[in-house]
C-alpha positions as YAML, in Angstrom:
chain: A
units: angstrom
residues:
- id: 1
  name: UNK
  ca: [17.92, 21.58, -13.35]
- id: 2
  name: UNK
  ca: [14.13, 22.04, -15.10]
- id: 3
  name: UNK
  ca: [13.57, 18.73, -16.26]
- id: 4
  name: UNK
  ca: [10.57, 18.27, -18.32]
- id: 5
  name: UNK
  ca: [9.08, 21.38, -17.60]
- id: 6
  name: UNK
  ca: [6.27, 20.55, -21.12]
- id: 7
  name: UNK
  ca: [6.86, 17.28, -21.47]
- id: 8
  name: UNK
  ca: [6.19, 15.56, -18.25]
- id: 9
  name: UNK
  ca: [2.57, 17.47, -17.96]
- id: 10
  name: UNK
  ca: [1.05, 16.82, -21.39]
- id: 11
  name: UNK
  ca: [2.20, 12.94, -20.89]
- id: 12
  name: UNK
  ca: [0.92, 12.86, -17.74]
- id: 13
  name: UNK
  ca: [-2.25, 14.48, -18.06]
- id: 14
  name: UNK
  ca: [-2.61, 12.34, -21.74]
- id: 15
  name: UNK
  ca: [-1.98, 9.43, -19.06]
- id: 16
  name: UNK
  ca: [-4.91, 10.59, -16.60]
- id: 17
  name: UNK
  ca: [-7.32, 11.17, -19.49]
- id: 18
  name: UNK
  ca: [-6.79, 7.51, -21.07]
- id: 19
  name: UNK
  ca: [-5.69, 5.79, -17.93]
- id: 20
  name: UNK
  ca: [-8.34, 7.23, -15.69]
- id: 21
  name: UNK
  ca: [-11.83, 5.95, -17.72]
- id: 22
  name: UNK
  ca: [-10.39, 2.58, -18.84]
- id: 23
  name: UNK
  ca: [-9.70, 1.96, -15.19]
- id: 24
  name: UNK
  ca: [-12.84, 3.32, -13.54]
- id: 25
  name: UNK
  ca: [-14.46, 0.69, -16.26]
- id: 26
  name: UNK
  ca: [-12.21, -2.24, -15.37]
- id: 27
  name: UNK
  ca: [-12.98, -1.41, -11.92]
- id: 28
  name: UNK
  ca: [-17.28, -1.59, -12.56]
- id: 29
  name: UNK
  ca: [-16.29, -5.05, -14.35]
- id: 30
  name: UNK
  ca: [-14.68, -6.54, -11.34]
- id: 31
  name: UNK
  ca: [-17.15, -5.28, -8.79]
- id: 32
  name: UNK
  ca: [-20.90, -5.61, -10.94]
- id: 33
  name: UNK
  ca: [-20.21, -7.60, -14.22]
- id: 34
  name: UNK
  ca: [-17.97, -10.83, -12.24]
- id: 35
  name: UNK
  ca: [-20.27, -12.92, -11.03]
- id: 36
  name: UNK
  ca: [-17.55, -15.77, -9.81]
- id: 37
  name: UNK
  ca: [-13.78, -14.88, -8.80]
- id: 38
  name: UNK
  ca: [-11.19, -17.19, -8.55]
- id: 39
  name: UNK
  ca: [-7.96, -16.51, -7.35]
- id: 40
  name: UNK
  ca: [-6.43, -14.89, -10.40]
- id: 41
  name: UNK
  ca: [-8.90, -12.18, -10.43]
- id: 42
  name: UNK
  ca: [-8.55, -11.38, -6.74]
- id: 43
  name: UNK
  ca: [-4.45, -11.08, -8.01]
- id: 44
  name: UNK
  ca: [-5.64, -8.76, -11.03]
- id: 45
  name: UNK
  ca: [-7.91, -6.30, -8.32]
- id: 46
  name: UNK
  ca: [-5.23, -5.85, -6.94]
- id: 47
  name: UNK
  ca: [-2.99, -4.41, -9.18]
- id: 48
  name: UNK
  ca: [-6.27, -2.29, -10.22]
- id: 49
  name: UNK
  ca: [-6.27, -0.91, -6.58]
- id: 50
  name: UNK
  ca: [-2.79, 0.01, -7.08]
- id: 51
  name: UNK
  ca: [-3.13, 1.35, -10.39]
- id: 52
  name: UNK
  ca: [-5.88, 4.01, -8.22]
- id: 53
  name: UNK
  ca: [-2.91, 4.83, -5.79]
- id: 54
  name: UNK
  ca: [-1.19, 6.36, -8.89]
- id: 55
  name: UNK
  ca: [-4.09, 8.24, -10.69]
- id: 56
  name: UNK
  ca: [-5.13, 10.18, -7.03]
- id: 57
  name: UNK
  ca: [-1.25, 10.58, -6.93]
- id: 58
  name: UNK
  ca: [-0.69, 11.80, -10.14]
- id: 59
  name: UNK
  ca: [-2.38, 15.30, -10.59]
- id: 60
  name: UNK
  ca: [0.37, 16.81, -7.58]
- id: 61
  name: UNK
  ca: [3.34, 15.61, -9.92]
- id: 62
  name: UNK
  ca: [1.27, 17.66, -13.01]
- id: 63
  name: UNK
  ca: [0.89, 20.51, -10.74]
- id: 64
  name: UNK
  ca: [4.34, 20.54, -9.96]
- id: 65
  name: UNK
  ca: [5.52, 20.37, -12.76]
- id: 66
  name: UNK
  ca: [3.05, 22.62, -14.41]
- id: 67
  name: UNK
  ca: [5.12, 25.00, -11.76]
- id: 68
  name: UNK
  ca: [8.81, 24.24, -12.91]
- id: 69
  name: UNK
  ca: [9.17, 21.30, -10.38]
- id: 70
  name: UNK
  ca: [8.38, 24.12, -7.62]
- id: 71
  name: UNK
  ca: [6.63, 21.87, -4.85]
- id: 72
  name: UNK
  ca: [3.85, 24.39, -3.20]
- id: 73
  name: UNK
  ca: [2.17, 21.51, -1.01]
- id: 74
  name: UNK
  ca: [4.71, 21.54, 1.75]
- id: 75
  name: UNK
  ca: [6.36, 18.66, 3.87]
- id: 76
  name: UNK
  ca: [3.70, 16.20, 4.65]
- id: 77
  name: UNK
  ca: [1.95, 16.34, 1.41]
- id: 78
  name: UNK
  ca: [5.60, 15.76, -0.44]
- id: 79
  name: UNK
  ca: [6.32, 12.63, 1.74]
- id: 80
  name: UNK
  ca: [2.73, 11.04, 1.40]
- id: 81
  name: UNK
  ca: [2.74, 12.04, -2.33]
- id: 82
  name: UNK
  ca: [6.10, 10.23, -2.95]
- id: 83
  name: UNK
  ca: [5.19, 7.33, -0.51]
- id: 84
  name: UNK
  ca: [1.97, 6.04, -2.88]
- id: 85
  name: UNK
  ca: [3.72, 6.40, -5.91]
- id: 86
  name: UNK
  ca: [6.49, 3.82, -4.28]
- id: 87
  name: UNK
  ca: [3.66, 1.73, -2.89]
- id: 88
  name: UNK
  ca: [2.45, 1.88, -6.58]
- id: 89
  name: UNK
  ca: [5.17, 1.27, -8.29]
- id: 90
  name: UNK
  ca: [6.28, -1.67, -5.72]
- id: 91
  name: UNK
  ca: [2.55, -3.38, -5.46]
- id: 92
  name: UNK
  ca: [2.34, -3.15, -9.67]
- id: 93
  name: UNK
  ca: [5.54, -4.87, -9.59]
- id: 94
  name: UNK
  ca: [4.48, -7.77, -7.04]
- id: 95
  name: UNK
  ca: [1.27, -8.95, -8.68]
- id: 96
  name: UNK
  ca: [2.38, -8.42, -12.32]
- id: 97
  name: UNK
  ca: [4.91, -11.51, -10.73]
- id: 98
  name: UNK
  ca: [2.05, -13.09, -9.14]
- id: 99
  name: UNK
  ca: [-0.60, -12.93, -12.09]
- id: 100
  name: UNK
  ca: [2.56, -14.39, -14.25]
- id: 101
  name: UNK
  ca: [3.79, -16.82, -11.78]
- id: 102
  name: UNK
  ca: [0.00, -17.97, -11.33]
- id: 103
  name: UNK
  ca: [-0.25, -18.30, -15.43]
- id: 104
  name: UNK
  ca: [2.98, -20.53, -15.20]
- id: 105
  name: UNK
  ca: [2.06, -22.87, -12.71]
- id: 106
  name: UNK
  ca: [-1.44, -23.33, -14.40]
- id: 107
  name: UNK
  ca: [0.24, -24.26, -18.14]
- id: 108
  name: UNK
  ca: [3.89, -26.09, -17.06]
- id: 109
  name: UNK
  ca: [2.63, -27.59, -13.38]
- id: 110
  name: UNK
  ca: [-1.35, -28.19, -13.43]
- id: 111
  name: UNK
  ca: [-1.31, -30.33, -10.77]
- id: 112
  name: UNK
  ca: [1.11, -28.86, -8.35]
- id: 113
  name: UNK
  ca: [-0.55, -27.62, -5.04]
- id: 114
  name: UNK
  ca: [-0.28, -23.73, -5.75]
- id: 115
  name: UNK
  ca: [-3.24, -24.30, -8.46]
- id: 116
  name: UNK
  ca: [-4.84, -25.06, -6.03]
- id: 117
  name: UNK
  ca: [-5.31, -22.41, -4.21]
- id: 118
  name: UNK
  ca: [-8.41, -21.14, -2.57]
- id: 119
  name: UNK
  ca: [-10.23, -17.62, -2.77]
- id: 120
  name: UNK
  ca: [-9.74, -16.97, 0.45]
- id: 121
  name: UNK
  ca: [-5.95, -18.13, 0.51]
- id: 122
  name: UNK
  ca: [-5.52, -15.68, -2.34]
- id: 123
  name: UNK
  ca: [-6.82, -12.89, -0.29]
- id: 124
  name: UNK
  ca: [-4.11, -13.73, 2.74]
- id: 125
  name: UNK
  ca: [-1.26, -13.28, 0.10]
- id: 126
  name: UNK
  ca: [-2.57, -10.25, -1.51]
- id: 127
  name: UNK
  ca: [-2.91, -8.99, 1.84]
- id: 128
  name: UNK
  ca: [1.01, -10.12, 2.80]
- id: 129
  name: UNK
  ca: [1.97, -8.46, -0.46]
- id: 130
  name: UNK
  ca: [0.63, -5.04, 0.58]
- id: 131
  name: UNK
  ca: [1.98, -5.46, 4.11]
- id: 132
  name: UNK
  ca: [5.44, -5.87, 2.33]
- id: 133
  name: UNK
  ca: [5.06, -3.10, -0.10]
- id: 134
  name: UNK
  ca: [3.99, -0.76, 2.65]
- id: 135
  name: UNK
  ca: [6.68, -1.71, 5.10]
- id: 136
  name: UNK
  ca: [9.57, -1.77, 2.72]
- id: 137
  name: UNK
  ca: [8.30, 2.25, 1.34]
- id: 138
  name: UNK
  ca: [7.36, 3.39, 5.22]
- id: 139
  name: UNK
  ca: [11.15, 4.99, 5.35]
- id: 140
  name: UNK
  ca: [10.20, 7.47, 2.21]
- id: 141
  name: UNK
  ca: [7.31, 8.86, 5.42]
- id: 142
  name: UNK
  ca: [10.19, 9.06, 8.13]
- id: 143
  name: UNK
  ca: [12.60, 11.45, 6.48]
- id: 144
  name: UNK
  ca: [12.16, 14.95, 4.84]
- id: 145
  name: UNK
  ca: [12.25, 14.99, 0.91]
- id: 146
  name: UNK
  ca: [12.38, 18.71, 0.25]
- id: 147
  name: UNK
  ca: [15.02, 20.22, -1.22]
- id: 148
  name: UNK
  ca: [16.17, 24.06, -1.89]
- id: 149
  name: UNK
  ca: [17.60, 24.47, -5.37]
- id: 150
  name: UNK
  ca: [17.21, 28.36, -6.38]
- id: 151
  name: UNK
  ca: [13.91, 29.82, -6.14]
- id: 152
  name: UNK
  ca: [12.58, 26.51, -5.99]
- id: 153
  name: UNK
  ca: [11.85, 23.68, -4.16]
- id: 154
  name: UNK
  ca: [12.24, 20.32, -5.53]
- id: 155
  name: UNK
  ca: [10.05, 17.14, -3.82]
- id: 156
  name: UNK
  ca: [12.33, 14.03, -4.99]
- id: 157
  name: UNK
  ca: [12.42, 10.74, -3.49]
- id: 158
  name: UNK
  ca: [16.26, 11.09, -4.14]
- id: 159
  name: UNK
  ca: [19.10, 13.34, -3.68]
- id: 160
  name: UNK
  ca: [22.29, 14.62, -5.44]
- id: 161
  name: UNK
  ca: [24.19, 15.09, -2.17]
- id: 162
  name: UNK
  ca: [27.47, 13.08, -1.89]
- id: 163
  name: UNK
  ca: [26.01, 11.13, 1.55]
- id: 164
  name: UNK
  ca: [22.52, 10.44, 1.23]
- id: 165
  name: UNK
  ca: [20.19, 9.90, 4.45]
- id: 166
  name: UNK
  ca: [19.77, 5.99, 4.96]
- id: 167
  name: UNK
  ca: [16.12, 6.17, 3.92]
- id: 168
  name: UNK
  ca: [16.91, 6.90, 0.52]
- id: 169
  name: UNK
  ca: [19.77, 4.32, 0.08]
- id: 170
  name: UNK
  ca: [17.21, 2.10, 1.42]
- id: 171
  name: UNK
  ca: [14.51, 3.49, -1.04]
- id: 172
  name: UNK
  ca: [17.40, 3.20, -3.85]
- id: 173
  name: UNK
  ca: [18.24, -0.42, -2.91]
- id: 174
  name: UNK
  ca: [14.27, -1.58, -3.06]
- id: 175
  name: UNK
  ca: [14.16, 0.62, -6.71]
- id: 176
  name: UNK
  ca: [16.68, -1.48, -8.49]
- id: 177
  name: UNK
  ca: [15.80, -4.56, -6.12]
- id: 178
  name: UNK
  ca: [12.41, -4.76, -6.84]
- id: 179
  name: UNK
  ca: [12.55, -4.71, -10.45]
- id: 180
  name: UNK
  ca: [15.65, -7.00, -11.57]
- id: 181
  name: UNK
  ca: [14.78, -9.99, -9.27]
- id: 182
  name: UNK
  ca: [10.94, -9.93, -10.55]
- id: 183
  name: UNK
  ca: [12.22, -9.06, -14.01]
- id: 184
  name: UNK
  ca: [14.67, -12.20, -14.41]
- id: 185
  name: UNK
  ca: [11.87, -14.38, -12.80]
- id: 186
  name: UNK
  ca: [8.95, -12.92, -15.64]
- id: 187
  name: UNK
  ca: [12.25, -13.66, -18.18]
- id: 188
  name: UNK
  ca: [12.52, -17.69, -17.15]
- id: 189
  name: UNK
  ca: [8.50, -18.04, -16.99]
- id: 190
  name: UNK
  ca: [8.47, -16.80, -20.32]
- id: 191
  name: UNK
  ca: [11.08, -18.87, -21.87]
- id: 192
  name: UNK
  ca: [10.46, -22.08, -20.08]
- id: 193
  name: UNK
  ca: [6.89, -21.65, -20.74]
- id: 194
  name: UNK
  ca: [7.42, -21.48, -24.38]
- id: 195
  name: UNK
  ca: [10.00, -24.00, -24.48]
- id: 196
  name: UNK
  ca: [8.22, -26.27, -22.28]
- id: 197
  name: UNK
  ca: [5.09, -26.08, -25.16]
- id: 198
  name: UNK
  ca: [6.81, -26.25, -27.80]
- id: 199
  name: UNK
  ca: [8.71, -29.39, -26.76]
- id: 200
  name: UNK
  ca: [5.05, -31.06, -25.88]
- id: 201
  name: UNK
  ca: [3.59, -29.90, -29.45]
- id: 202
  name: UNK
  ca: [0.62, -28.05, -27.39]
- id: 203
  name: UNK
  ca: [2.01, -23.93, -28.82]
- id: 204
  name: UNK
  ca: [-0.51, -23.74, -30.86]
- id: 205
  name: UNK
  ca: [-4.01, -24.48, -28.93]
- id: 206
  name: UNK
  ca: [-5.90, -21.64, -28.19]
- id: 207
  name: UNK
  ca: [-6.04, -22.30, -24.86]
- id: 208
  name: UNK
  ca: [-2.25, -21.96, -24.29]
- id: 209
  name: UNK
  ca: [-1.50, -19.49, -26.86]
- id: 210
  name: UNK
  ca: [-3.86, -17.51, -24.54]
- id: 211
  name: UNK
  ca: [-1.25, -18.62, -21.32]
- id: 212
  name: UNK
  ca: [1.60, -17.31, -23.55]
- id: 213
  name: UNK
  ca: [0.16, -14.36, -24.79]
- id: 214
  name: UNK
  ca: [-0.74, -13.11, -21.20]
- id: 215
  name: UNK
  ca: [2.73, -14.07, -19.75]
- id: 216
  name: UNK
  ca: [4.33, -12.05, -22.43]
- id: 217
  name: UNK
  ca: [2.31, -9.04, -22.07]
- id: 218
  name: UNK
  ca: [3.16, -8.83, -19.04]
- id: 219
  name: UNK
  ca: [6.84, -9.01, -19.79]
- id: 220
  name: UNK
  ca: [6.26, -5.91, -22.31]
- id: 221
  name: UNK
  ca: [4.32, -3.97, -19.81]
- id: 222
  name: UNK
  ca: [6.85, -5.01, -17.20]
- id: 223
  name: UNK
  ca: [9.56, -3.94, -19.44]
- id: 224
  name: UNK
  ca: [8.29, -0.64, -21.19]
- id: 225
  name: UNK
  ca: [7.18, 1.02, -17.61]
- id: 226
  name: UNK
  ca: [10.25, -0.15, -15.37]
- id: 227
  name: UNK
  ca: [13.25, -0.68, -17.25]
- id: 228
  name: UNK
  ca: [13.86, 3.40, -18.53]
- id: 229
  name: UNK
  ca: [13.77, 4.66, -14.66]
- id: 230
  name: UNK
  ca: [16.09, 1.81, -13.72]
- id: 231
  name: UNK
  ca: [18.16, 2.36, -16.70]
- id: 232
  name: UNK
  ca: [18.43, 5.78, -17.00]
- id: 233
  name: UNK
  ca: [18.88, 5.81, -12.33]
- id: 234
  name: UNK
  ca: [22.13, 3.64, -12.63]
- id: 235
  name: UNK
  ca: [23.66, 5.61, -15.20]
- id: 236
  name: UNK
  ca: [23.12, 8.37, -13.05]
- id: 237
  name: UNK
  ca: [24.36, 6.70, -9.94]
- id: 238
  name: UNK
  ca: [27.61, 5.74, -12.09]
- id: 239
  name: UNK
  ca: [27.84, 9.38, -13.36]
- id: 240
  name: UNK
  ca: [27.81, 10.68, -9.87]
- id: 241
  name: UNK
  ca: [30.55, 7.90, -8.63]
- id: 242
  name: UNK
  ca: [33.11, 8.24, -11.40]
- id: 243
  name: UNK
  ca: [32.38, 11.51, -12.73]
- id: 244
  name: UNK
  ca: [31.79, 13.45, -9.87]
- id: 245
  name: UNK
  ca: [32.71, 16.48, -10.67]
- id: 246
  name: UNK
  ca: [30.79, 16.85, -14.37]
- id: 247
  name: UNK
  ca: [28.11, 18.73, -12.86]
- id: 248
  name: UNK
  ca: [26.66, 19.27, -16.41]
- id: 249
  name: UNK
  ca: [26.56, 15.52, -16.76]
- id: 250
  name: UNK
  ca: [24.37, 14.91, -13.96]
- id: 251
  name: UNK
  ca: [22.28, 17.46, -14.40]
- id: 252
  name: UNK
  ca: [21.87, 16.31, -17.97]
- id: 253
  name: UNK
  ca: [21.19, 12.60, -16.52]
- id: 254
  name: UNK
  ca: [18.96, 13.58, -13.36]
- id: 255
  name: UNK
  ca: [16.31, 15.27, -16.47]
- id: 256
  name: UNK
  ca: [16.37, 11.90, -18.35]
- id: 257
  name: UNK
  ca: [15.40, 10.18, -15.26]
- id: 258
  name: UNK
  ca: [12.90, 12.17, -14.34]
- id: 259
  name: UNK
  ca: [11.20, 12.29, -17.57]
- id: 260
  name: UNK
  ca: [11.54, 8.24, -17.65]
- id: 261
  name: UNK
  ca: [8.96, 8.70, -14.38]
- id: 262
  name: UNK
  ca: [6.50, 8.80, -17.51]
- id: 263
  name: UNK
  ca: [6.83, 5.39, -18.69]
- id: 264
  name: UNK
  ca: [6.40, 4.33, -14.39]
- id: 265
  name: UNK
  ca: [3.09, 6.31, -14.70]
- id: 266
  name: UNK
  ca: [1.99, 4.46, -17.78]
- id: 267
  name: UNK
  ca: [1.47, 1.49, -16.15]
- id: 268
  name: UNK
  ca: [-1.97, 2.15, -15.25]
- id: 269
  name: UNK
  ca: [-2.94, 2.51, -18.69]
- id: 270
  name: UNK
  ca: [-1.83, -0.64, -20.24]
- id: 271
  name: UNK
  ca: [-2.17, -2.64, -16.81]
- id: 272
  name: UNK
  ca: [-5.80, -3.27, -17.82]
- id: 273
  name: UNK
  ca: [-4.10, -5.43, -21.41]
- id: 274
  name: UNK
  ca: [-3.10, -7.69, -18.59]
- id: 275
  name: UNK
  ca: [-6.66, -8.05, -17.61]
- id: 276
  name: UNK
  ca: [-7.65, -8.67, -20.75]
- id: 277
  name: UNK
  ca: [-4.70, -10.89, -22.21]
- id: 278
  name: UNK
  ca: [-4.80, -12.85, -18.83]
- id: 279
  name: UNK
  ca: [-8.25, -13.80, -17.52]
- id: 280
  name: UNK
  ca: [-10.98, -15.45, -19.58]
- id: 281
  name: UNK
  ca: [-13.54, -14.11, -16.93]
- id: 282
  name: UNK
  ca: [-12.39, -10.28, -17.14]
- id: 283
  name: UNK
  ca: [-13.03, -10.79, -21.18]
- id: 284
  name: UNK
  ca: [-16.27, -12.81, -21.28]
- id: 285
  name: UNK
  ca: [-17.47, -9.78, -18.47]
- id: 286
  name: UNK
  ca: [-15.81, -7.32, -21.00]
- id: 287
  name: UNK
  ca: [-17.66, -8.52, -24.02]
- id: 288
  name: UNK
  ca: [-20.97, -9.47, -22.53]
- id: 289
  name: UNK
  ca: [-21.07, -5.87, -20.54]
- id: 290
  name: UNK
  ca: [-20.54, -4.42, -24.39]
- id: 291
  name: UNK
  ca: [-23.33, -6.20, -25.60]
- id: 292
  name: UNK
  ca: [-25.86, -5.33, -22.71]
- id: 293
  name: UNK
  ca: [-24.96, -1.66, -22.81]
- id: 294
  name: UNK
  ca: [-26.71, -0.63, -25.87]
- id: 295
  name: UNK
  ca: [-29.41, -3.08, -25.05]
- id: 296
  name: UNK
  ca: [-29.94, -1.31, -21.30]
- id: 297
  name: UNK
  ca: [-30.01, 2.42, -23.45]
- id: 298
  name: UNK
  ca: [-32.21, 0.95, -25.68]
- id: 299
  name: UNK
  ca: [-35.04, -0.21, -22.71]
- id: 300
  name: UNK
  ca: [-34.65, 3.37, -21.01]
- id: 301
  name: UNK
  ca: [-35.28, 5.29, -24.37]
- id: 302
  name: UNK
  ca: [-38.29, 2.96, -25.33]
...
């Protein structure tokens, strides 16, 4: 089936032209206009450095769907393409949890020993994280995912045959596991953050409505990139298990979920809100670096 044949383009290449400056920009903040980093900014690189494995990612998916989902890179290229934007999608998820886990700890536990945590200690878990994320998508690089369908062939990280290779049920398992666990856990930080506040009368200094803000931006981001490809993946799955002979079904189901890979790739566009909603440093940087632009144009020109 042609899924998305005009829509996924145009919202990916929309994507690329937002996405690409405000990241290149959040990326010049981190590495010239930071002067100090403490261990929530080495979390929020990070997930910067991830949101890069999507944008060089990105442009194959618009070119192959620019082509009718006609892959024209061949078998490497599909299983490296498809392996970063699992690594992205799996590393976003992990320090989204960690920036909102850190924001918890800070506002209901400020003297437990996680706030505590050193620079360099932060660096050995970002480090674990990616040697998790890398070793839990290294099965998507072991298998072939090309696929003959007409006069065309498809490059999917999944398959409509009735016994799937054990690479992708192992890439399916980590696709739903990897967002309900950290979703439910960004759910109770949320609400027992909020509770926890408003039971101690403290909701409504600036300070914490900051921690609150930032934890429940994250939910939304969380929310509006994940929850329409695991949605939409399951119904599939269910479609394909009960109804399996409704070929038109599926079909009709495997397009949805394809075009919900759109709201995956949006990530890197609102990831830098977190930035923003979540680190005092990022926005003081943001803000001064505003300031001392037109004042550095102004020097050159006079």
């Amino acid at each position: 089936v042609n899924s998305g044949t005009t829509f996924m383009p145009a919202v990916m290449i929309a994507e690329m032209i937002v996405g690409l400056p405000i990241n290149i920009v959040a990326l010049w903040i981190f590495c010239f206009r930071m002067k100090f980093w403490k261990p929530h900014a080495v979390f929020l690189f990070n997930l910067l450095l991830a949101d890069f494995l999507l944008l060089v990612s990105v442009p194959l998916r618009i070119d192959n769907h620019l082509r009718g989902e006609n892959w024209v890179f061949g078998h490497d290229w599909c299983r490296v393409n498809l392996f970063m934007l699992a690594v992205n999608r799996s590393a976003s998820i992990g320090f989204m949890t960690i920036v909102a886990l850190d924001r918890y700890f800070k506002v209901v536990y400020p003297h437990h020993w996680i706030n505590q945590m050193t620079f360099h200690q932060a660096g050995w878990l970002t480090a674990l994280i990616w040697v998790l994320v890398i070793v839990l998508r290294i099965p998507l690089l072991t298998i072939n995912l090309l696929y003959e369908e007409g006069n065309r062939t498809l490059c999917r990280s999944f398959t409509s045959s009735e016994e799937p290779p054990l690479a992708i049920k192992l890439n399916q398992a980590a696709y739903v596991a990897e967002f309900v666990l950290p979703w439910f856990l960004l759910l109770f930080c949320s609400v027992r953050t909020a509770c926890f506040l408003h039971h101690r009368g403290l909701d409504r200094q600036k300070k914490v409505k900051r921690a609150i803000q930032a934890v429940c931006v994250i939910n939304l981001v969380f929310t509006i990139c994940f929850l329409p490809g695991i949605f939409t993946g399951l119904v599939g799955l269910c479609i394909k298990k009960f109804w399996p002979t409704d070929c038109a079904l599926f079909n009709q189901w495997t397009s949805i979920f394809i075009m919900s890979f759109a709201f995956s790739y949006l990530n890197s566009t609102l990831d830098p809100l977190i930035y923003a909603f979540s680190s005092s440093m990022f926005r003081e940087a943001l803000k001064s670096s505003f300031i001392a632009f037109p004042l550095d144009i102004r020097a050159k020109l006079y």
